[in-house]
N, C-alpha and C positions, 0 to 999 in steps of 0.2 A: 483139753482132754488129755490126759496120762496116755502114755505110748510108753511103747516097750525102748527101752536105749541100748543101742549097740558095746561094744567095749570101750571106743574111744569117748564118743559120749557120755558115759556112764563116771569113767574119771572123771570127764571135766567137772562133771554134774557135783562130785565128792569134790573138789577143788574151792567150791565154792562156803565150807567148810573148813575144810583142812586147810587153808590159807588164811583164812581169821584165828583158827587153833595158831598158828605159826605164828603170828604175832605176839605170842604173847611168852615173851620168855623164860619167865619163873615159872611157867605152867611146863613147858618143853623139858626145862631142866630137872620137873620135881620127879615125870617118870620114868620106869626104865623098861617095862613091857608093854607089847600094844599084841592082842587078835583080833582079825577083820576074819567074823564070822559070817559065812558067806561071800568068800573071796574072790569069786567069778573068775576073771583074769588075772589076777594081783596085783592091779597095778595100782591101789590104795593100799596093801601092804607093800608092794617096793618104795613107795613114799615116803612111809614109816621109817624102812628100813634105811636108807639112805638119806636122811635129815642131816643137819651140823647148824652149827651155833649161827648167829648174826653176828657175830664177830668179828672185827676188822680182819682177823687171821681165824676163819671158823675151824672149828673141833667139831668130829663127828659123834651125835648122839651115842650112835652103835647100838639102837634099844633092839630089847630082845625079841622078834617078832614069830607069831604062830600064826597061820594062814589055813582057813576051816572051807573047806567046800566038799559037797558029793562026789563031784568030778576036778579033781586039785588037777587034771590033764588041761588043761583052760588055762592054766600057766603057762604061758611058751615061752618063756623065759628061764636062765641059770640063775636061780635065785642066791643073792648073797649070804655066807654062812650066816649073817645073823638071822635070816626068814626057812623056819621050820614050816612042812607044808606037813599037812595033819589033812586023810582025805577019810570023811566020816560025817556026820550029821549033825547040825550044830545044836540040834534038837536033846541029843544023847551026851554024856559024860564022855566027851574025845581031848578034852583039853587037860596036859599032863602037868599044870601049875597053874596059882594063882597067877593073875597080868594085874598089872596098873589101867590098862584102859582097853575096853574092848568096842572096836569099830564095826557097825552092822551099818549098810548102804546098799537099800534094795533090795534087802531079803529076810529081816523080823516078820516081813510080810506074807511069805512063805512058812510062817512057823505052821504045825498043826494043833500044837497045843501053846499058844502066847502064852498063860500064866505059868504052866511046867517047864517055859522054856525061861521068862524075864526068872524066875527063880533060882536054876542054875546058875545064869550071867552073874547072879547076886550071887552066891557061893564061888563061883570064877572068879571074880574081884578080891584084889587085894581090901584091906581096909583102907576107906574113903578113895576109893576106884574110881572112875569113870566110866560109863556109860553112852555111847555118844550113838543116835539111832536117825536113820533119814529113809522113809517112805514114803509112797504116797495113797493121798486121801482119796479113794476109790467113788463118793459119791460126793460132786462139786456144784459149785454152779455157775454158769457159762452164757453170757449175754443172757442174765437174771431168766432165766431154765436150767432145773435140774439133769445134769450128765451121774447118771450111774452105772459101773462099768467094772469087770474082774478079770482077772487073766488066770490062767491056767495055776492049781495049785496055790490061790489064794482063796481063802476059807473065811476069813474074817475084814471089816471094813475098820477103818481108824479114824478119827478126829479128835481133835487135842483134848477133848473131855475125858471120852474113854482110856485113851493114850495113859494122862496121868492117873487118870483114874488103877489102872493098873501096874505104871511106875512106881505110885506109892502103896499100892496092897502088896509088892514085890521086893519092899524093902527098899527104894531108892528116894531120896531126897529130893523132892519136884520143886519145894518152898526154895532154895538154893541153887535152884536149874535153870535152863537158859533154852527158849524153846522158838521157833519161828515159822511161819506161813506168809510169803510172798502173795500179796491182791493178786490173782489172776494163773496162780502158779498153786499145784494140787498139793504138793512134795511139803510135809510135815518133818523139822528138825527137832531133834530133842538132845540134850545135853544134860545128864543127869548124874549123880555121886552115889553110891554106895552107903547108907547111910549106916548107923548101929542099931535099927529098928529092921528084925529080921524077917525072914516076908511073912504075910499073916495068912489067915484063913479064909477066902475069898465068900464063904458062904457066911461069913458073919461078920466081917470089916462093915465099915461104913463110911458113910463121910465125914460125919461129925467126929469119927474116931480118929480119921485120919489129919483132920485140920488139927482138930487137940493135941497129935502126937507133931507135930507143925510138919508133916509131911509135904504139904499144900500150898502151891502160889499163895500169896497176902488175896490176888483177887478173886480167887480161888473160895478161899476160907469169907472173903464178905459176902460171895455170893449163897454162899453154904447158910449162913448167919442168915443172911436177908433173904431165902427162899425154901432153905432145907436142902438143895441141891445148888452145882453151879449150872450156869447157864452163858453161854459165850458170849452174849450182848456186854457181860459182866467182866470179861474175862480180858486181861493187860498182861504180856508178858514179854521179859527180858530177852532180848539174845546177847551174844558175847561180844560182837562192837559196843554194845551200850546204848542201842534203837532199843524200842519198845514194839510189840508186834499187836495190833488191835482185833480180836476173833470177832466184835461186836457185829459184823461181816461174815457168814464161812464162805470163802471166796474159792 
């Protein structure tokens, strides 16, 4: 069952992330801005902010970072010059530059309008951005019984269907993406790019539009082929160790 997480929890929770991003060096290196929309306490943008190289003598990143929340007071910390705190709605146009990568953990899910808002993110990105989103999947299932459940101020439910389904009507790169669901764990990872397909028009996208424009996992698009829709039995996806995550389960 999804539970609300406290602050320290709630880091660790984004750690489990942000330490596989870390591994990977040429990634670290290529950008130089990061916003954690929805920054709760900051302590996923002080991460950011305070990175350095894996270098026998490490160099610090110093990336540029902007920190987005209603109540930016949830910061109790002096944040270092490089973390701009921006206290405003991540829903509205508060963000004063494009970034290289924008961190959401724990809070896409509080959007009230997901598609006005994944649109934005796609205008807030630089070109070929990042995207990197981790919620959780509000209807589960638990010793094979349905758990369905919402917390205050969540309006809409997610599973990796819908998920992409929206990443790619929003202009993001899903075919290219790197997405994960832990058996017995609610909490949906998604890792997505920026693509050069601009966000479309949700009342008249499709599927079959968006597998042809190859917006769409490979299992994605056979299941498209082979049923007219995808369907999760169908469905094999990447994360960024190089695991493969199997939905054929919605666990």
């Amino acid at each position: 069952m999804v539970q609300p997480i406290d602050v320290d929890s709630s880091h660790e929770h984004s750690l489990i992330t942000l330490e596989k991003l870390y591994d990977h060096d040429d990634f670290m290196a290529s950008i130089g801005s990061v916003c954690d929309m929805g920054c709760g306490s900051g302590k996923d943008i002080q991460w950011w902010a305070t990175r350095e190289t894996r270098d026998d003598t490490p160099i610090p990143h110093e990336y540029n970072c902007f920190a987005v929340d209603l109540d930016i007071r949830q910061v109790r910390y002096n944040p270092p010059k490089n973390i701009h705190l921006i206290e405003g709605d991540f829903d509205d146009n508060v963000l004063p530059v494009q970034v290289d990568l924008i961190w959401s953990h724990d809070s896409f899910g509080y959007s009230r309008n997901p598609l006005a808002t994944l649109k934005k993110w796609w205008h807030d990105l630089l070109d070929g951005g990042m995207l990197c989103l981790i919620l959780p999947q509000m209807m589960n299932i638990e010793y094979n019984r349905p758990v369905y459940q919402n917390f205050t101020g969540q309006y809409y439910n997610y599973n990796v269907i819908n998920l992409v389904y929206m990443l790619a009507t929003s202009g993001f790169d899903c075919a290219d993406g790197h997405f994960y669901k832990r058996a017995g764990d609610p909490w949906l990872h998604a890792l997505v790019y920026k693509s050069e397909v601009e966000p479309q028009d949700p009342k008249t996208v499709t599927w079959y539009s968006l597998a042809e424009q190859n917006l769409l996992p490979v299992s994605f698009a056979r299941s498209i082929q082979r049923r007219g829709y995808p369907v999760n039995s169908d469905i094999l996806l990447p994360w960024i160790d190089g695991t493969l995550t199997d939905f054929s389960f919605d666990r």
